[in-house]
N, C-alpha and C positions, 0 to 999 in steps of 0.2 A: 397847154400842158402845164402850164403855173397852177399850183393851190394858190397862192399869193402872188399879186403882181403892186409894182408900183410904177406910175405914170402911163405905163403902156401894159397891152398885155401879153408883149413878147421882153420885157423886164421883168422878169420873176424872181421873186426874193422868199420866196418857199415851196416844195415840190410837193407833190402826192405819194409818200414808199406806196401806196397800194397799187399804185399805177407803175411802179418798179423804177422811178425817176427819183434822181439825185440831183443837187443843185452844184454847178460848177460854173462860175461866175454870177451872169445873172442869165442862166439858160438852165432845163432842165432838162437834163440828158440821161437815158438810159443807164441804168447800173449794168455789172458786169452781168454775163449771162442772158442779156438780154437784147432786144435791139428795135428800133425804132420805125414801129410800121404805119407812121401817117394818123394814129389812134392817138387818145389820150393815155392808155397804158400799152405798157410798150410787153412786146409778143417775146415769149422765150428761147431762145438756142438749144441748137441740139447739145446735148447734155456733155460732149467731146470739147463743144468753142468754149476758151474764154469770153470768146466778142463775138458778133459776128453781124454781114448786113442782111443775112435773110434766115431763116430757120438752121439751114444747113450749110450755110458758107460760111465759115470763121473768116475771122481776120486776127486772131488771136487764137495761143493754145494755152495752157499752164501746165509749165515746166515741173511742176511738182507734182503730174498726173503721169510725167515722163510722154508727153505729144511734143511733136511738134511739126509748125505751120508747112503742108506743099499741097498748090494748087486751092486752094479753097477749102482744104480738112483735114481737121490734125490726127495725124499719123502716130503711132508708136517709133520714138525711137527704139535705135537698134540693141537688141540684146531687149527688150519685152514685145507683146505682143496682145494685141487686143480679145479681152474677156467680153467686148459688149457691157462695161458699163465705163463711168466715167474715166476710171484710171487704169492704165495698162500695166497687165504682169509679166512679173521679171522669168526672163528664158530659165533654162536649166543650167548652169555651169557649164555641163559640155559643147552647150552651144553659142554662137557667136548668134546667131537669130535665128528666130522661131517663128511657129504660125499654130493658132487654135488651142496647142498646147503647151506648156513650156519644156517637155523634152521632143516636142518633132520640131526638129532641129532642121531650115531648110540652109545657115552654112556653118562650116567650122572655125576656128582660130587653129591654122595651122601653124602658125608658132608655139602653140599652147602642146604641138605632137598628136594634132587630131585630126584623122580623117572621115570626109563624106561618109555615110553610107545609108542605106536607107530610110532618108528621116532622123537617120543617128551621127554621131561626132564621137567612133571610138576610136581609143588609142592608137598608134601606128606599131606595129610590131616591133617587140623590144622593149616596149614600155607598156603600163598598166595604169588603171583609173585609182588615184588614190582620195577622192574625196573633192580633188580641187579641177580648177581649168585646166592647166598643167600637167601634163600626164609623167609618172615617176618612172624612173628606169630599173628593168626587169635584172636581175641576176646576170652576169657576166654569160653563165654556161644556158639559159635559156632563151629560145627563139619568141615564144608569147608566154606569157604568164599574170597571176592573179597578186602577184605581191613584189617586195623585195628579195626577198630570202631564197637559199636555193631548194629552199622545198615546196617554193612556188610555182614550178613551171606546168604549163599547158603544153608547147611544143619546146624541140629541141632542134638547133641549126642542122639541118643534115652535112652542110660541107665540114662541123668540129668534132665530127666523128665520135657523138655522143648520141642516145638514145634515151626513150623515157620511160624511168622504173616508177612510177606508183607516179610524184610530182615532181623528180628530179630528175636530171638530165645527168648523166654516169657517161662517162668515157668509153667507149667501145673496150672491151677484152683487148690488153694489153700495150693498152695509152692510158696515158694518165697530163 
């Protein structure tokens, strides 16, 4: 595996890059990406490992792809999800983790005020989706709604003895 050897020719004191070998002491060991299959040039990893000892088994992931190591192959950490190439994409906001795409959302941050629902991570009633993880809270007088304001409402509490006129939720005839 040496370009250059001296004394012996397992003392190597220069490697072959064609053969994807770097010199680290006086051995020439596989670069990153790549791994060492008994050849003089060394065979390539699946495009996910940092390292790895056979095509498909890492032994290494790079964090800056957001993988990281279980069982022999690096995984998308949580909150992105794997697109099939080298670096995984980031979820959608609404969701805590994803699969395929980044809003099917398979769970929530329910501290963020968000629940399951089909693949989705909408608000809990009472609150509303304002852009962020964190879902904003609806109008005092509304049961679901699209905003802050009181002329945001979708429903209105049935037990506050309010109803809904166009987007706002009005007191019943003769409460206030």
């Amino acid at each position: 595996t040496c370009l250059t050897c001296t004394q012996s020719s397992s003392n190597c004191s220069s490697c072959s890059s064609d053969n994807f070998r770097t010199i680290v002491g006086n051995t020439c060991l596989c670069q990153t990406h790549y791994y060492d299959n008994g050849l003089a040039a060394c065979s390539v990893c699946l495009n996910t490992c940092l390292n790895c000892t056979a095509f498909s088994i890492c032994t290494a992931c790079d964090s800056a792809n957001f993988r990281t190591l279980s069982a022999g192959s690096c995984v998308c950490q949580p909150g992105y999800f794997d697109t099939g190439s080298t670096a995984c994409a980031t979820c959608s906001y609404k969701c805590l983790t994803c699969n395929s795409t980044s809003t099917n959302c398979l769970s929530c941050n329910t501290s963020a005020l968000r629940m399951q629902g089909s693949g989705t991570c909408d608000c809990l009633p009472g609150y509303y989706d304002n852009g962020i993880a964190t879902c904003a809270t609806c109008h005092y007088s509304c049961d679901t709604c699209t905003g802050g304001l009181s002329t945001s409402c979708l429903s209105c509490d049935p037990t506050a003895l309010r109803s809904l006129a166009g987007s706002q939720c009005l007191c019943f005839s003769g409460f206030f």
